[in-house]
MARVEX-793123 format. One line per 10 residues: number of its first residue (from 0); their letters; for each residue x, y, z of N, C-alpha, C. Coordinates in nm, 2 decimals, padded with zeros to 4 digits, always signed. Layout:
! residues N
NUM) a) X:Y:Z:X:Y:Z:X:Y:Z ~ ...
//
This chain:
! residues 138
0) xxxxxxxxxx) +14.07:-10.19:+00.76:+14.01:-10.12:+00.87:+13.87:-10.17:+00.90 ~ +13.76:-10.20:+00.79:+13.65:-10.22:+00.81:+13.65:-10.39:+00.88 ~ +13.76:-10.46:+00.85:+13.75:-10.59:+00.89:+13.76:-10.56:+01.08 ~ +13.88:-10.48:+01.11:+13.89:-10.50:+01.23:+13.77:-10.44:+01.32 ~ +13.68:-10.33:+01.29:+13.60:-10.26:+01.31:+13.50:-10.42:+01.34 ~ +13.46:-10.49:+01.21:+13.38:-10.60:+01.21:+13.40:-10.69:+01.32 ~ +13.56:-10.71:+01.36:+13.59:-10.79:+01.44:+13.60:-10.74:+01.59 ~ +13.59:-10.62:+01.62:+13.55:-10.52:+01.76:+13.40:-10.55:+01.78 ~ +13.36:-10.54:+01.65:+13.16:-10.55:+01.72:+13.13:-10.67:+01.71 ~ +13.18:-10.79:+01.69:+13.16:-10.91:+01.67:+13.20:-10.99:+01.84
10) xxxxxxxxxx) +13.34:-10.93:+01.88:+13.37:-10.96:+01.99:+13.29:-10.90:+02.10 ~ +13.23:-10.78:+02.08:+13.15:-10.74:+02.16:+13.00:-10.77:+02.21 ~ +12.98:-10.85:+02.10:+12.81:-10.94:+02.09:+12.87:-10.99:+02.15 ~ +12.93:-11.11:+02.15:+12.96:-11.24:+02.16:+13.10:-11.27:+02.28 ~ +13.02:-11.22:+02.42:+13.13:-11.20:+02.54:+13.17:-11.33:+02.56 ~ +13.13:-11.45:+02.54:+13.20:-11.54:+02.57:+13.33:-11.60:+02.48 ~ +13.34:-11.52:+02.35:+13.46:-11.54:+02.30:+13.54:-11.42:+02.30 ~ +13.53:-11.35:+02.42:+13.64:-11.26:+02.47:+13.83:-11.28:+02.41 ~ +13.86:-11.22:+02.43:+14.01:-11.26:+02.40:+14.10:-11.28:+02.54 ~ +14.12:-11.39:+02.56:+14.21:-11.46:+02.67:+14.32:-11.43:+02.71
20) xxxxxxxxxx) +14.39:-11.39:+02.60:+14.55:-11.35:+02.62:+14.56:-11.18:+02.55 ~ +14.69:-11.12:+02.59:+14.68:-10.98:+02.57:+14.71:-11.03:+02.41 ~ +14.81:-11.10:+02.37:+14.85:-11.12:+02.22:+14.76:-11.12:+02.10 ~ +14.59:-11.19:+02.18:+14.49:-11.20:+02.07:+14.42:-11.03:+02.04 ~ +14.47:-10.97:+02.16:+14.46:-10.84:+02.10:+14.47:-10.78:+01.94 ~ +14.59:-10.88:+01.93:+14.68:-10.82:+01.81:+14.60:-10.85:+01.66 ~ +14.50:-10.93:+01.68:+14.44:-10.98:+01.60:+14.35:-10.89:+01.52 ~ +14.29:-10.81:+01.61:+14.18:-10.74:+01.57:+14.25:-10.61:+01.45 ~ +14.39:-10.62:+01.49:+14.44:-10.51:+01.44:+14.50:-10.59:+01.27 ~ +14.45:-10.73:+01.24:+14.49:-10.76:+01.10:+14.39:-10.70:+01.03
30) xxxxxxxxxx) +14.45:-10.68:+00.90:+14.43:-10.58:+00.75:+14.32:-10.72:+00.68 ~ +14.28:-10.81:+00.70:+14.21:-10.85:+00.60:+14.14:-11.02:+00.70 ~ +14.04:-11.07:+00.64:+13.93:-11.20:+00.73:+14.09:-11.28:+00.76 ~ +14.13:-11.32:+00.68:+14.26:-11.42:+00.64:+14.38:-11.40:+00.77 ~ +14.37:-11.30:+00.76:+14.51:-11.26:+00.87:+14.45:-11.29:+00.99 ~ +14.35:-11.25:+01.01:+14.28:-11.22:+01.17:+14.26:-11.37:+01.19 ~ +14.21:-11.45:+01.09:+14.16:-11.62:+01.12:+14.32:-11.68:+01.12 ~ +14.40:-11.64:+01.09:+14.57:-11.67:+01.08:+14.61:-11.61:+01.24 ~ +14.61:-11.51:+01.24:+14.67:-11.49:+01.42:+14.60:-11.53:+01.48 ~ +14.50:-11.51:+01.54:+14.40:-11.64:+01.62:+14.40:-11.77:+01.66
40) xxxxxxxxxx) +14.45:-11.83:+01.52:+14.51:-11.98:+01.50:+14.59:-11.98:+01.57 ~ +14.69:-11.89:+01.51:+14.84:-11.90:+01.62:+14.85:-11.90:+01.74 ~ +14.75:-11.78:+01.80:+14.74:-11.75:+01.96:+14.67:-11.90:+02.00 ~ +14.59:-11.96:+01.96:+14.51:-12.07:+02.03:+14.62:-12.21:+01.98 ~ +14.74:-12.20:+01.93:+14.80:-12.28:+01.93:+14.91:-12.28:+02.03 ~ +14.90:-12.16:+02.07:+15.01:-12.15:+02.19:+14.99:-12.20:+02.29 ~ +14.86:-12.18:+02.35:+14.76:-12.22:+02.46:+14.75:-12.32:+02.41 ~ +14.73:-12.39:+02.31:+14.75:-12.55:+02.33:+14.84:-12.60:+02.37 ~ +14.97:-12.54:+02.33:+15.07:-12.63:+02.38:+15.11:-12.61:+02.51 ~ +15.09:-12.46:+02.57:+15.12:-12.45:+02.70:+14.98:-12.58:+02.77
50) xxxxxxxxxx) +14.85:-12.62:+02.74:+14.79:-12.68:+02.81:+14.86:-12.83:+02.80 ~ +14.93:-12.82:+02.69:+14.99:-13.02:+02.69:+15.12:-13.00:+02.74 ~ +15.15:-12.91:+02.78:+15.30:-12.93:+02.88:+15.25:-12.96:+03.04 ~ +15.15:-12.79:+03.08:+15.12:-12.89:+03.19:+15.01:-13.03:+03.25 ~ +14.94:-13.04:+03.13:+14.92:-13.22:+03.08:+14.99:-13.32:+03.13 ~ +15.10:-13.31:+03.07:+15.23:-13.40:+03.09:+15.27:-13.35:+03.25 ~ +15.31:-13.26:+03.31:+15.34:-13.22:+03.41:+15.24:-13.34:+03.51 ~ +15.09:-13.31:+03.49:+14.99:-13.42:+03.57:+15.01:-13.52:+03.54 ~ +15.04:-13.58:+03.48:+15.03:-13.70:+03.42:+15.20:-13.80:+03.52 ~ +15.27:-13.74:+03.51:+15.44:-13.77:+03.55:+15.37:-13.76:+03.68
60) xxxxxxxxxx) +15.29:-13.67:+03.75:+15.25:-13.71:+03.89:+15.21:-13.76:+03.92 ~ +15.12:-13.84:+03.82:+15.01:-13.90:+03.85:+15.08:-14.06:+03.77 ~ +15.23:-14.08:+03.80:+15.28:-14.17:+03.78:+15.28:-14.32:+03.86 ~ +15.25:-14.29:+03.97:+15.24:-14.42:+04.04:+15.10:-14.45:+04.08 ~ +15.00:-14.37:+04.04:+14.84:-14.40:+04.07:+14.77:-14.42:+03.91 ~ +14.80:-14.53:+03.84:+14.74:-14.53:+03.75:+14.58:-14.53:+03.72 ~ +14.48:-14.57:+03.86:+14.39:-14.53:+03.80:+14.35:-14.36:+03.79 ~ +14.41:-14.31:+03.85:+14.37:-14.17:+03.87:+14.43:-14.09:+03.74 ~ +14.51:-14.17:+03.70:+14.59:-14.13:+03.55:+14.48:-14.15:+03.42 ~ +14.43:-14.31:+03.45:+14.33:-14.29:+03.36:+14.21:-14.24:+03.36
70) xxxxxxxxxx) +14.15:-14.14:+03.51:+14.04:-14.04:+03.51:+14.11:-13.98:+03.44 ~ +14.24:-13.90:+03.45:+14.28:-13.77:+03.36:+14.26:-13.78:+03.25 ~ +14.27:-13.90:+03.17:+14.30:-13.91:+03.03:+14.17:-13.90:+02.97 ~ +14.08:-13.98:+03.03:+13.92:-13.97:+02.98:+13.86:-13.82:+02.99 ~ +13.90:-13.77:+03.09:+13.85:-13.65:+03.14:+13.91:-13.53:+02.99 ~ +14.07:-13.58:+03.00:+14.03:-13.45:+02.91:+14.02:-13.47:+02.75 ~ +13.99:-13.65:+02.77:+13.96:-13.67:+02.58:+13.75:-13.60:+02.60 ~ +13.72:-13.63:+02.71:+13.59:-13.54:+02.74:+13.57:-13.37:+02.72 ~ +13.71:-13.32:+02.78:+13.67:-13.19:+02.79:+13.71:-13.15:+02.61 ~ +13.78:-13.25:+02.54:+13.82:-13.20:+02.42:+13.69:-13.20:+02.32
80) xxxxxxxxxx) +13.63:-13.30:+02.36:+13.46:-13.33:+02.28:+13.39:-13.21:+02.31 ~ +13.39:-13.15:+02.44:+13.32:-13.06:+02.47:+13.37:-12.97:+02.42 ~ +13.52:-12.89:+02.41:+13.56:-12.79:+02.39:+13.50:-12.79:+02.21 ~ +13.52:-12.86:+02.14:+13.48:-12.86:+02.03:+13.29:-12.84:+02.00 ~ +13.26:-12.92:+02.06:+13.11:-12.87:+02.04:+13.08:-12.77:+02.11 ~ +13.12:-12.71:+02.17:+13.10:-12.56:+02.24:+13.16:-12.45:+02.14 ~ +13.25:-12.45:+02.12:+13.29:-12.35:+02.00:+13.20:-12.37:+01.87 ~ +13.17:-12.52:+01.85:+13.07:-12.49:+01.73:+12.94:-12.49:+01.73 ~ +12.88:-12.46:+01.86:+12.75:-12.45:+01.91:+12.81:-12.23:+01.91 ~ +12.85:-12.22:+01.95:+12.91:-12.08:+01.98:+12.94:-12.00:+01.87
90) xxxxxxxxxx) +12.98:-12.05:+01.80:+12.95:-11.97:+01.63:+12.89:-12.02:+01.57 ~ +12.79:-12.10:+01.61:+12.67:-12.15:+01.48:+12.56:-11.97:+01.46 ~ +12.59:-11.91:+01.45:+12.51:-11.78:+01.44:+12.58:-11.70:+01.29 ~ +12.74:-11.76:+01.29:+12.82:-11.69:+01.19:+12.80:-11.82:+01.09 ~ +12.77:-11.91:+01.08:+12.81:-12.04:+00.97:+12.82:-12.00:+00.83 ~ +12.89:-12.05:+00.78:+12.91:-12.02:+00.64:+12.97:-11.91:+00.64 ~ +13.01:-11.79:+00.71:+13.12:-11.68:+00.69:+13.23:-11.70:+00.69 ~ +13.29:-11.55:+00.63:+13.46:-11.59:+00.61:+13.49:-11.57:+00.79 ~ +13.42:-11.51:+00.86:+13.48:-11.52:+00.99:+13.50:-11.64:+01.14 ~ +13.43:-11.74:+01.05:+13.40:-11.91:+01.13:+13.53:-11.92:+01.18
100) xxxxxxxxxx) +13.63:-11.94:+01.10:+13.78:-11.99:+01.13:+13.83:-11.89:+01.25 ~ +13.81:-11.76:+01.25:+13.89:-11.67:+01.35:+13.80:-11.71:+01.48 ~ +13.67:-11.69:+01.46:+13.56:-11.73:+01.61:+13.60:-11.87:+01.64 ~ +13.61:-11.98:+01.58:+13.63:-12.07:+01.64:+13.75:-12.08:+01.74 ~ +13.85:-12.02:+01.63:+14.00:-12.06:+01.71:+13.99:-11.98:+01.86 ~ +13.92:-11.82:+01.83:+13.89:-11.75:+01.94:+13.83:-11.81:+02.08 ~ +13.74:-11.89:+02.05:+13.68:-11.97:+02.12:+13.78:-12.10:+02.20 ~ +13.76:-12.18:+02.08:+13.90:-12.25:+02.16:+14.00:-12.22:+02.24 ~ +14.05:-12.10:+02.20:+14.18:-12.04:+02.32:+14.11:-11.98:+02.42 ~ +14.03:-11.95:+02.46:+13.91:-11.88:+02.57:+13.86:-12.01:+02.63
110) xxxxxxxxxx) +13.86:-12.13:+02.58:+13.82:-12.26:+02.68:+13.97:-12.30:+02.70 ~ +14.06:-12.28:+02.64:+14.16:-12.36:+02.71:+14.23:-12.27:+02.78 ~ +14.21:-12.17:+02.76:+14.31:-12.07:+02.86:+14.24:-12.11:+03.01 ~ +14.08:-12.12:+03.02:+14.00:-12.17:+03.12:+14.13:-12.32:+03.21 ~ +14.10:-12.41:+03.05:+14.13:-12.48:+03.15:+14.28:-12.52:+03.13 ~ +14.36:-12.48:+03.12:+14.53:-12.42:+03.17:+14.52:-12.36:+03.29 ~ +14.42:-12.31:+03.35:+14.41:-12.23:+03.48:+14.36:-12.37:+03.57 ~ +14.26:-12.45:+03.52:+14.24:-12.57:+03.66:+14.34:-12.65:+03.62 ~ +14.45:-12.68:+03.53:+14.56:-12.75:+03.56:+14.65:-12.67:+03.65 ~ +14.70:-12.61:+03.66:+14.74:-12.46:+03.69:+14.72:-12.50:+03.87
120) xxxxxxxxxx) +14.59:-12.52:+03.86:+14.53:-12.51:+04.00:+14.60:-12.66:+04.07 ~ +14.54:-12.78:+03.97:+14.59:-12.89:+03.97:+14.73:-12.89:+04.07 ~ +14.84:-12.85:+03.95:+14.93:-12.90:+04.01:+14.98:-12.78:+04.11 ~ +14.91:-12.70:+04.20:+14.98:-12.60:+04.28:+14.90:-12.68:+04.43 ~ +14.86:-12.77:+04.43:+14.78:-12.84:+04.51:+14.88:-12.84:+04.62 ~ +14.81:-12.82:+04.75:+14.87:-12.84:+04.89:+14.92:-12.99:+04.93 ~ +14.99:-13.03:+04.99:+14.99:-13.16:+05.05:+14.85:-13.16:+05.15 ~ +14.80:-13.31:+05.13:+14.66:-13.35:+05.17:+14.58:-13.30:+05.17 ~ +14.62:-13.21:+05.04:+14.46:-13.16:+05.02:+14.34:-13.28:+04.99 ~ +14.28:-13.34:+04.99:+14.22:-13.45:+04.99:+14.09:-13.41:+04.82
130) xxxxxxxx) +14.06:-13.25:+04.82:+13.98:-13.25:+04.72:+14.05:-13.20:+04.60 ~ +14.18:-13.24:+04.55:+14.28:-13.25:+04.46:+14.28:-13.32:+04.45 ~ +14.31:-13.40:+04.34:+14.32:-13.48:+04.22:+14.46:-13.52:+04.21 ~ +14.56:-13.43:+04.20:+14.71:-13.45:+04.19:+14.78:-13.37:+04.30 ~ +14.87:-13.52:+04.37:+14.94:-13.51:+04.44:+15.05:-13.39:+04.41 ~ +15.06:-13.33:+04.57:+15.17:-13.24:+04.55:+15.31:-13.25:+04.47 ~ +15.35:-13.14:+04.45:+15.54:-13.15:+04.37:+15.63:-13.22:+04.51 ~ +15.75:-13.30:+04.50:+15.79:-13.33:+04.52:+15.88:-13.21:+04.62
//
């Protein structure tokens, strides 16, 4: 109980590692540091893979314009540098605690839920929209 209590007032300092999805809810409600840095993990592994499906989605459209394929690819080996120094610029306040593992992952899935939303955006693009990136669906 004291852990989740720790992990309500910890979320509440620290509004930019909000919880992104209703599922990370479920987190706050683990019995011990271990479980909470274990569901976290999980929830921010989901959101990773939903962000590398629609990845791949851009990418298959951005099949016959290879330079624009390889903006994407640099772009998001960039946004992944960044996502990482931002989570550990963002818990550098906790360092050395048992709760670094849960805040990071927290963090991570709160930038990538971000940006699953501009892919999201990406591929819902109008025909000629001209300030899109990726051509319309087929």
């Amino acid at each position: 109980m004291k852990t989740a209590m720790l992990a309500a007032a910890i979320l509440l300092a620290m509004p930019t590692l909000a919880f992104a999805q209703a599922n990370m809810s479920e987190c706050v409600e683990a019995e011990d540091q271990a479980a909470m840095s274990e569901c976290a993990g999980a929830v921010f592994e989901e959101s990773d893979k939903e962000l590398n499906k629609l990845y791949k989605q851009i990418e298959l459209r951005l099949s016959d314009d290879p330079d624009t394929k390889k903006l994407l690819v640099q772009a998001q080996r960039d946004w992944v540098k960044f996502r990482d120094a931002e989570c550990s610029f963002q818990t550098a306040g906790a360092a050395g605690g048992s709760i670094v593992p849960a805040l990071d992952a927290m963090c991570m899935d709160d930038l990538t839920q971000s940006r699953i939303k501009d892919f999201e955006g990406y591929l819902n693009c109008e025909e000629g929209d001209l300030s899109c990136p990726v051509p319309a669906a087929d």
